[in-house]
C-alpha positions as CSV (number, residue, x, y, z in Angstrom):
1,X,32.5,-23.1,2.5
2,X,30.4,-20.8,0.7
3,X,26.8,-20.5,2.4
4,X,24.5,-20.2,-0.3
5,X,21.1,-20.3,2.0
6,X,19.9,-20.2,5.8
7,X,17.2,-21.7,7.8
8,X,15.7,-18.2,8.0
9,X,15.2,-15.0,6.4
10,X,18.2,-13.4,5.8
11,X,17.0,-10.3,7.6
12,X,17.5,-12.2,10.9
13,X,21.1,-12.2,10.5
14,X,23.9,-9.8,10.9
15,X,24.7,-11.3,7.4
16,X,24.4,-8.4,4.8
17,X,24.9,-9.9,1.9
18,X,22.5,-12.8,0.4
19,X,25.9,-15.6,-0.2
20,X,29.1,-15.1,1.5
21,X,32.1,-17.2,1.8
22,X,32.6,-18.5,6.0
23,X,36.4,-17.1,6.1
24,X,36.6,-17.7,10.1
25,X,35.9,-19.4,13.5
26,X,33.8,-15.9,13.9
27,X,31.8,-16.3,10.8
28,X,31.2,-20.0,11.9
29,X,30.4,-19.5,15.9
30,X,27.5,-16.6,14.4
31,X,25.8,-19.1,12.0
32,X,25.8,-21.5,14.9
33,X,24.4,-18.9,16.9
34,X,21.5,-18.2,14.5
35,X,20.8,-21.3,12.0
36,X,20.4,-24.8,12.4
37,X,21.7,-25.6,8.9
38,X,23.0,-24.2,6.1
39,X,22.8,-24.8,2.3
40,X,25.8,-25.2,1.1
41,X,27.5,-24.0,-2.9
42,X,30.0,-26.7,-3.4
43,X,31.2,-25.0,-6.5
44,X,31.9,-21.7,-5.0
45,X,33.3,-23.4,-2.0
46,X,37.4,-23.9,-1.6
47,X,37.3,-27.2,-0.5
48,X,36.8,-30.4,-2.5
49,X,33.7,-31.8,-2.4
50,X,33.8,-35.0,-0.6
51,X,34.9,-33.1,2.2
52,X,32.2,-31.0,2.1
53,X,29.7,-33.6,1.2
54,X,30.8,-35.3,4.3
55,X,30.3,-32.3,6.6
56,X,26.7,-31.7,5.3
57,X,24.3,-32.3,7.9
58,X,21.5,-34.2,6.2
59,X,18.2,-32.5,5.7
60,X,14.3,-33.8,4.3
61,X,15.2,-33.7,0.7
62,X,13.9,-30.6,-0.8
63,X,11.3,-31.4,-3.7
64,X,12.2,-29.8,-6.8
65,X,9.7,-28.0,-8.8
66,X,9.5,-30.7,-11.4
67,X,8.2,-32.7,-8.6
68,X,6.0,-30.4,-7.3
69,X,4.2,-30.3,-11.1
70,X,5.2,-34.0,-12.3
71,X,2.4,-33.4,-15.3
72,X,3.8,-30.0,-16.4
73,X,6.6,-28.3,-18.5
74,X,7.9,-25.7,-16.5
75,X,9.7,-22.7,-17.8
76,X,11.5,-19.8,-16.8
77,X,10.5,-16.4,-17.0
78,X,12.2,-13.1,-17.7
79,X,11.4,-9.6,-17.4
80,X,11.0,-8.6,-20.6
81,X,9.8,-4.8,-19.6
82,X,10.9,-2.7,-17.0
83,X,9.0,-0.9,-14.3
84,X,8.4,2.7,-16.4
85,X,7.1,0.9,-19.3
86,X,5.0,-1.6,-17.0
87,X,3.5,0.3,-14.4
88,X,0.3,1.6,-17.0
89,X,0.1,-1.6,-18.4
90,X,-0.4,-2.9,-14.8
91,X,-2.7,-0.1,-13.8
92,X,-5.1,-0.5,-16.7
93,X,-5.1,-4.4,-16.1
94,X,-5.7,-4.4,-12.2
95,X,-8.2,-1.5,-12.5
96,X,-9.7,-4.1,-15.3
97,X,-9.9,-6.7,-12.3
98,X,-11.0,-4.7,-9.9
99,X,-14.2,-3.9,-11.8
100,X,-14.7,-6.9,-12.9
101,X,-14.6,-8.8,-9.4
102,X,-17.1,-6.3,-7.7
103,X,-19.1,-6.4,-10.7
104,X,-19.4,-10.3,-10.2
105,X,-19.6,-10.6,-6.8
106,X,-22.4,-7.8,-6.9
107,X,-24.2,-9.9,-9.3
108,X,-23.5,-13.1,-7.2
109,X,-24.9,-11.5,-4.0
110,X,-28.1,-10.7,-5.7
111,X,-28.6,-14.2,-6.5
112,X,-26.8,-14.8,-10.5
113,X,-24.2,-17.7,-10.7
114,X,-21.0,-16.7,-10.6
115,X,-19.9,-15.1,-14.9
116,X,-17.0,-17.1,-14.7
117,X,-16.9,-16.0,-18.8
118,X,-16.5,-12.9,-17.5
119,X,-13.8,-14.0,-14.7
120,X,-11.8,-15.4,-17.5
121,X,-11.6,-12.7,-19.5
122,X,-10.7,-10.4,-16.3
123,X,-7.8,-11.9,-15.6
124,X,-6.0,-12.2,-19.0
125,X,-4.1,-8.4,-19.0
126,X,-3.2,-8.7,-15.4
127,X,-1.6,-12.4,-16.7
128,X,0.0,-10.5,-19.0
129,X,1.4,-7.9,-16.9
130,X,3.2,-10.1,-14.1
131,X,4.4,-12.1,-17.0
132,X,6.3,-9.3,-18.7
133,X,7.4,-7.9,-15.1
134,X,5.8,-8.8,-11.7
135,X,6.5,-5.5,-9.5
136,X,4.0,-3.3,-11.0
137,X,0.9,-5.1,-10.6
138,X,2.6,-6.3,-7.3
139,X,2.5,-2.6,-5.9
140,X,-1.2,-1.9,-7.0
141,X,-1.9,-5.1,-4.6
142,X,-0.3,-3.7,-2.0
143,X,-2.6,0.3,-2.5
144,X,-5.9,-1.8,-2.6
145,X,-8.5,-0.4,-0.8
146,X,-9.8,-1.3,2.2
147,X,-12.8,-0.9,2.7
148,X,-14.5,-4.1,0.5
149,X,-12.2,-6.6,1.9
150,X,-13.5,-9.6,0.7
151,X,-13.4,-8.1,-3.4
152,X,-10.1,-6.7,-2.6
153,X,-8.9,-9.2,-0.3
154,X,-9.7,-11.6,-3.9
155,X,-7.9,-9.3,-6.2
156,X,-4.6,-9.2,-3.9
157,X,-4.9,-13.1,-3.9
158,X,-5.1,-13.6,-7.5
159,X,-2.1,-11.2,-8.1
160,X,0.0,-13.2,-5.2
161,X,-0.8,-16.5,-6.7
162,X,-0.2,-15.6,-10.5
163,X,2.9,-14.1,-9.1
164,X,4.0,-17.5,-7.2
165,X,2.6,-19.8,-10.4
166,X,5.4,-17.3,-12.6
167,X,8.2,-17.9,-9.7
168,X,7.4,-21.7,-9.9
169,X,7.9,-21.4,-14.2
170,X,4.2,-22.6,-14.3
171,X,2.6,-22.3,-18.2
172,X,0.2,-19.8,-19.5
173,X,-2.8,-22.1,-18.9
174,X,-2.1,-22.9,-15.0
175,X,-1.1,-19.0,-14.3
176,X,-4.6,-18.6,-15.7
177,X,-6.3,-21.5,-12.9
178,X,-4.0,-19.6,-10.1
179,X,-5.7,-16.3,-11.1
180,X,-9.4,-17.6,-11.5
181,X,-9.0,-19.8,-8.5
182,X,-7.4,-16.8,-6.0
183,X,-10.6,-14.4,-7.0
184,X,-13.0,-17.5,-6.5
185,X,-11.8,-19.1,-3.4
186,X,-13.3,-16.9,-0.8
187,X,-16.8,-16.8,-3.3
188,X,-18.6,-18.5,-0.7
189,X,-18.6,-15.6,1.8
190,X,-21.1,-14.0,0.2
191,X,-23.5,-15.7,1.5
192,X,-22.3,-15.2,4.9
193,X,-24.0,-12.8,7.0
194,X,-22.0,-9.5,5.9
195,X,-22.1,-8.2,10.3
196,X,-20.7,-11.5,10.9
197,X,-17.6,-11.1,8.5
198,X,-17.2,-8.0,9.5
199,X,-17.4,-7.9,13.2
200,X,-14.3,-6.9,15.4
201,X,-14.9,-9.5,18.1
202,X,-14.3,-12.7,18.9
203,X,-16.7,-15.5,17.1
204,X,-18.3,-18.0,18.9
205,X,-18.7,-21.4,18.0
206,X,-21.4,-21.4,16.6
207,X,-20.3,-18.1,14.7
208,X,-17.3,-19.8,13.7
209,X,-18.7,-22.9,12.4
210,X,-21.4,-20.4,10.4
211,X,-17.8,-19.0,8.5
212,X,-16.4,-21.9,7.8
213,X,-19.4,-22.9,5.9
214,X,-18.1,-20.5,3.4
215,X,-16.0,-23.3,1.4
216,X,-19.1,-25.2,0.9
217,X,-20.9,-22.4,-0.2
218,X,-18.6,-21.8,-2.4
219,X,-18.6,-25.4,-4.3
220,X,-22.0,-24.9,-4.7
221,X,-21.9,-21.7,-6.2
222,X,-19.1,-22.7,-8.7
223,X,-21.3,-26.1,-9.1
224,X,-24.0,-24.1,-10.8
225,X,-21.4,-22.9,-13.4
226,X,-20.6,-25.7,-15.0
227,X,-17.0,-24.7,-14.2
228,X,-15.0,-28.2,-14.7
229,X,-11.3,-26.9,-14.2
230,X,-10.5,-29.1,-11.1
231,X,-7.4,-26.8,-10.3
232,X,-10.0,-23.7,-9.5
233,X,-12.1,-26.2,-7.7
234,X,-9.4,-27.6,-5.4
235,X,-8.4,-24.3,-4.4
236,X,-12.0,-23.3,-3.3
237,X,-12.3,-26.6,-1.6
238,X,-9.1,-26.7,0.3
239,X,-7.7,-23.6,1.0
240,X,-8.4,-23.9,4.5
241,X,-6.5,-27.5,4.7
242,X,-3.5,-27.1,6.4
243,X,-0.1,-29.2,6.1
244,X,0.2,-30.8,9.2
245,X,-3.5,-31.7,9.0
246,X,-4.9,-29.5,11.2
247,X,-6.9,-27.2,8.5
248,X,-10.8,-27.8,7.2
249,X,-13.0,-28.9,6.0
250,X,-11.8,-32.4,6.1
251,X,-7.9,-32.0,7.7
252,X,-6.3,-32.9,5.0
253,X,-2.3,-33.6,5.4
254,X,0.7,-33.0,3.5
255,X,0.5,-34.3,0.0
256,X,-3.1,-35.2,0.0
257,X,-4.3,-31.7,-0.5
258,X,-3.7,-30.4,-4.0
259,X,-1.1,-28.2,-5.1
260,X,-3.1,-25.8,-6.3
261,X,-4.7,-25.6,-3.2
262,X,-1.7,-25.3,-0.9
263,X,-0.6,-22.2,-3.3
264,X,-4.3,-20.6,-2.5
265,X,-3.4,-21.1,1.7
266,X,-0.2,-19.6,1.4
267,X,-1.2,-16.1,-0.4
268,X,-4.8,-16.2,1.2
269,X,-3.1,-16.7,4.8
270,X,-0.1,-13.4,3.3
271,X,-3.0,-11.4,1.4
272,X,-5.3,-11.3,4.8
273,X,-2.1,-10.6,7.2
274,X,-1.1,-7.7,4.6
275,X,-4.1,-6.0,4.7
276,X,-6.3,-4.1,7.0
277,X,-9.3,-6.2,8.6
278,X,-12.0,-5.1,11.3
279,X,-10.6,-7.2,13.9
280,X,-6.8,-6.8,13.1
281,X,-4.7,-4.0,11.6
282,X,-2.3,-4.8,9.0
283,X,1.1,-6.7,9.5
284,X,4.1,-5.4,7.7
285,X,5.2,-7.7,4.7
286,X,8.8,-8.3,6.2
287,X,6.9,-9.1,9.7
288,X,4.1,-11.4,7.1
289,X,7.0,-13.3,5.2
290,X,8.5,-14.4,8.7
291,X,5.1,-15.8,10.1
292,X,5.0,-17.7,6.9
293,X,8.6,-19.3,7.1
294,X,8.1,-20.0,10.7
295,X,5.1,-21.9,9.5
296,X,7.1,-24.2,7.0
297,X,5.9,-27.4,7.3
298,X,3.3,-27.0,10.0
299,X,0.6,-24.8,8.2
300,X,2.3,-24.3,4.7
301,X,4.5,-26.2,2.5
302,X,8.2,-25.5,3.3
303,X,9.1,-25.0,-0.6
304,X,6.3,-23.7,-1.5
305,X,6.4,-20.9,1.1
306,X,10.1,-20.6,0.0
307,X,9.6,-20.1,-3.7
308,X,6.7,-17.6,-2.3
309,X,9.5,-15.9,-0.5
310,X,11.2,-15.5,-3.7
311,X,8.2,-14.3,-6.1
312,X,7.3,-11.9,-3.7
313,X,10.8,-10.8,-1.4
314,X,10.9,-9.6,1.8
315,X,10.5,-6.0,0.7
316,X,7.6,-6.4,-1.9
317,X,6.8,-3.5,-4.3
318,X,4.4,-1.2,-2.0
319,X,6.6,-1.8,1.5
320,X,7.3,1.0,3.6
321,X,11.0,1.1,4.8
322,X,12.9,3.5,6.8
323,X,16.9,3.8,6.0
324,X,19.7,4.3,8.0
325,X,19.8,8.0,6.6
326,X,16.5,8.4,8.7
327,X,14.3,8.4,5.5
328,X,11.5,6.4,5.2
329,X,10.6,5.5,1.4
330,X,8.1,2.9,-0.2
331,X,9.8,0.3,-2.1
332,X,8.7,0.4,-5.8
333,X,10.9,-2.0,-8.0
334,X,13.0,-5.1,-7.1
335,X,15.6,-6.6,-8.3
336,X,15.1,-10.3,-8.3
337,X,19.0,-11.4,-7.4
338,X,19.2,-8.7,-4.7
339,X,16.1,-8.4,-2.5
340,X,17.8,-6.8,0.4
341,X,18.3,-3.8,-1.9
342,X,15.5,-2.8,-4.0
343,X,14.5,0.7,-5.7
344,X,12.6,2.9,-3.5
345,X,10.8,6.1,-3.6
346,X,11.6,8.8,-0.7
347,X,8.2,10.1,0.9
348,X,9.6,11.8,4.3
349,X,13.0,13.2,5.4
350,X,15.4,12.2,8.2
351,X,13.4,14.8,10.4
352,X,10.2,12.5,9.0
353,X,9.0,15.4,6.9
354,X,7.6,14.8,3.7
355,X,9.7,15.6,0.4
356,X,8.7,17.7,-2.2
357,X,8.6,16.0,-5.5
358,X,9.2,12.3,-7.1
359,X,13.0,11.1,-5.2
360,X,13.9,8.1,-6.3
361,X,16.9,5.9,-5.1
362,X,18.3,3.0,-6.4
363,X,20.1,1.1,-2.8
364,X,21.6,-1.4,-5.5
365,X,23.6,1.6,-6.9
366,X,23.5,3.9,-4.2
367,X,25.2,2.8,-1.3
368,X,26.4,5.8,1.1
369,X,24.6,8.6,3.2
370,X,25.8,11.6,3.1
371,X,27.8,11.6,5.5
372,X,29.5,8.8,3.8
373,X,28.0,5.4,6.1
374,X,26.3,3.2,4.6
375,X,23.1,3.2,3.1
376,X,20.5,0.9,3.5
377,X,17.0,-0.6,5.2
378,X,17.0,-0.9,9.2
379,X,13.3,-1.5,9.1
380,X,10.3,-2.4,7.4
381,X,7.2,-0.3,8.5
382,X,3.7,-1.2,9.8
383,X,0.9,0.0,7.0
384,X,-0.1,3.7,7.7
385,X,3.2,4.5,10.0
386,X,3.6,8.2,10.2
387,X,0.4,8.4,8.8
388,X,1.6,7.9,5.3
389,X,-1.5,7.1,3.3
390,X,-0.4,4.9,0.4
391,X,-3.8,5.6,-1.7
392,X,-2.6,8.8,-1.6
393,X,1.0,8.0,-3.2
394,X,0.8,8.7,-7.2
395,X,3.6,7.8,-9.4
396,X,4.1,10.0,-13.1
C-alpha cells in the first residue's frame, strides 16, 4: 500500500519522506507502533482496489471543502510570485496594517466607533500579497512585536486566517471577511482594564468572568458601526466556542457555531501560543501545530485544523530550526509539496556562532553536510533560543 497520510504530524515519525510505499512487515509493525490509521493512495498502491478497500479501517468521513462552504465557489490558488519579488510587496502591505490597526484601536479606546472604512481598506494589499504568495507576509507575522499584544496579536490573526481562507480556495470577498473579522475579533478587549489583560498571574473568577466579557463588548462596539457582514460578526461572537461544546459565551457544539467562526479559534488559539504574552513565553510553531492536531475534534475542527496545517506547515516562514550540520537557521520560504524541507537562512554556525553575511540554503536541493550525511531539521526552536532576536533579522 502506498500511505499517503498519518494520524499525526509527520514529524512524529521516523518517516522522512511525506508518502512512502509500506515495502515490509518492518514498515508495517512501525506504523502500528505510531498511528492508529492511515490514509491510504489506492492509485499509487500495487494492489487492486477491492483488496485494499476491504483492508481500510473505516474512519468519520472527512468533509470536503465543498461541504464545509456549500454556498461558495471555491478555487484554487497559485503562487504567481516568488519570495524575492514578494517579500516588499508584503512589507509595505503589513506595515500598511500595522498602522492602520493601532491607529483604530487608538481611536476606539478613546471612545470613536470602530472606522471599519478604514479596516477595509487596510486589509486589501496584504489580501493581495498572500494571494500572489503566502510566505512573505507569513514571515512578517511571525517578527511582530511584542510589546502591544492585543494590536499585534490582531494583525498575526488576520494574516493566519487570510492565509487558511487561501488554503481552503475561499473567493476574494470571504478572504476579505477572514481578514476584517481576525483584526476585529479581540475588539472588545479594549475596554478591558489594560492591568488585567496584562497581568502575569493567575485570574480569579471574578477576573476571569470580567475577560470574557470582552466578546460582548465587542458586538457592541461593531453594533454601533452599522457593520452588517454576518461572517465578521460570527467570528467576534464565537471565537471562544469550542467544538466539543465546551467554549463561550453560549457552548456552542460542532456544526452550530459558524464556519467563520471556528477559522477565528483556530488562528486566535495558534496566533496567542506563537507569540510572547505576560503570563506565558512563546511556544515554537512545530510544538503550536501539534497542540492544535492533538485538539482535532475536541477544541477545533479536525479538517479545519488540517487544512490549517497545510496553509501554514509545520515550519512556517519565521521558524527557528537547527540542522543536523549543527546550524541553526530561520526558515524563510516553503515549498507547499515539501514542508519538511523548506528554504532557510543560516544565522549561527555549528559552534552556534553567528555568520557573517546573507547564507541561504535551499534543504529541497541541498541535501548533504559536509561531511557528506545528510542534511536536514532535527529541531524546531523555542522564540529567542540563543538569544537570536528575530526583529533584529533584516533581509536585502
Amino acid at each position: 500500500m502506498y500511505v499517503s497520510g498519518l494520524d499525526r504530524p509527520w514529524l512524529e515519525t521516523p518517516f522522512l519522506l511525506q508518502g512512502f510505499r509500506v515495502a515490509s512487515e518492518d514498515d508495517l509493525k512501525t506504523l502500528q507502533r505510531y498511528c492508529q490509521y492511515v490514509y491510504v493512495d489506492i492509485e499509487k498502491s500495487q494492489q487492486q482496489e477491492h483488496v485494499l478497500q476491504r483492508k481500510q479501517r473505516i474512519q468519520r468521513p472527512r468533509l470536503s471543502r465543498q461541504a464545509l462552504f456549500p454556498t461558495r465557489k471555491l478555487t484554487s490558488y497559485q503562487d504567481s510570485s516568488d519570495w524575492a519579488e514578494e517579500y516588499p510587496r508584503a512589507e509595505s502591505a503589513v506595515k500598511q496594517l500595522s498602522q492602520g490597526v493601532e491607529e483604530i484601536f487608538q481611536h476606539a479606546r478613546d471612545g470613536a466607533a470602530v472606522d471599519v472604512v478604514r479596516v477595509k481598506r487596510s486589509v486589501e494589499p496584504m489580501i493581495d500579497s498572500i494571494s500572489r504568495n503566502p510566505d512573505a507576509c507569513i514571515w512578517l507575522a511571525r517578527l511582530k512585536q511584542q510589546d502591544q499584544y492585543t494590536y499585534q496579536h490582531s494583525l498575526g490573526a488576520s494574516i493566519w486566517a487570510v492565509a487558511l481562507g487561501r488554503q481552503l480556495g475561499l473567493p476574494r470577498s470571504d478572504l476579505r471577511s477572514l481578514a476584517i473579522g481576525g483584526l476585529l475579533f479581540d475588539v472588545g478587549k479594549l475596554r478591558i482594564d489594560p492591568e488585567l489583560l496584562h497581568t502575569d498571574q493567575p485570574l480569579s473568577a471574578e477576573e476571569f468572568a470580567e475577560m470574557r466579557e470582552h466578546v460582548r463588548y465587542g458586538i457592541e462596539m461593531l453594533g454601533e458601526t452599522g457593520l452588517m457582514n454576518t461572517d465578521v460578526l460570527d467570528m467576534v461572537a464565537h471565537h471562544h466556542e469550542r467544538h466539543n461544546g465546551s467554549g463561550y459565551p453560549q457552548g456552542l457544539k460542532g456544526d452550530s457555531i459558524p464556519v467563520f467562526a471556528r477559522i477565528a479559534a483556530i488562528v486566535d488559539c495558534y496566533d496567542a501560543i506563537t507569540s510572547h504574552r505576560s503570563y506565558a513565553s512563546a511556544t515554537s510553531p512545530s510544538a503550536a501545530i501539534k497542540m492544535l492536531y492533538e485538539a482535532k475534534d475536541i477544541d477545533f475542527q479536525a479538517e479545519l485544523v488540517e487544512e490549517f496545517i497545510q496553509a501554514v506547515g509545520i515550519y512556517p516562514a519565521g521558524t527557528l530550526v537547527e540542522l543536523s550540520s549543527g546550524e541553526v537557521a530561520v526558515v524563510v520560504a516553503e515549498y507547499r509539496t515539501r514542508r519538511l524541507r523548506p528554504r532557510v537562512m543560516i544565522i549561527l554556525d555549528a559552534d552556534k556562532r553567528p555568520v557573517t553575511g546573507v547564507h541561504m540554503v535551499d534543504l529541497l536541493r541541498e541535501t548533504q553536510c559536509v561531511d557528506g550525511s545528510s542534511l536536514e531539521i532535527v529541531a524546531s526552536l523555542e522564540p529567542g533560543s540563543y538569544g537570536i532576536d528575530m526583529n533584529s533579522i533584516h533581509l536585502q
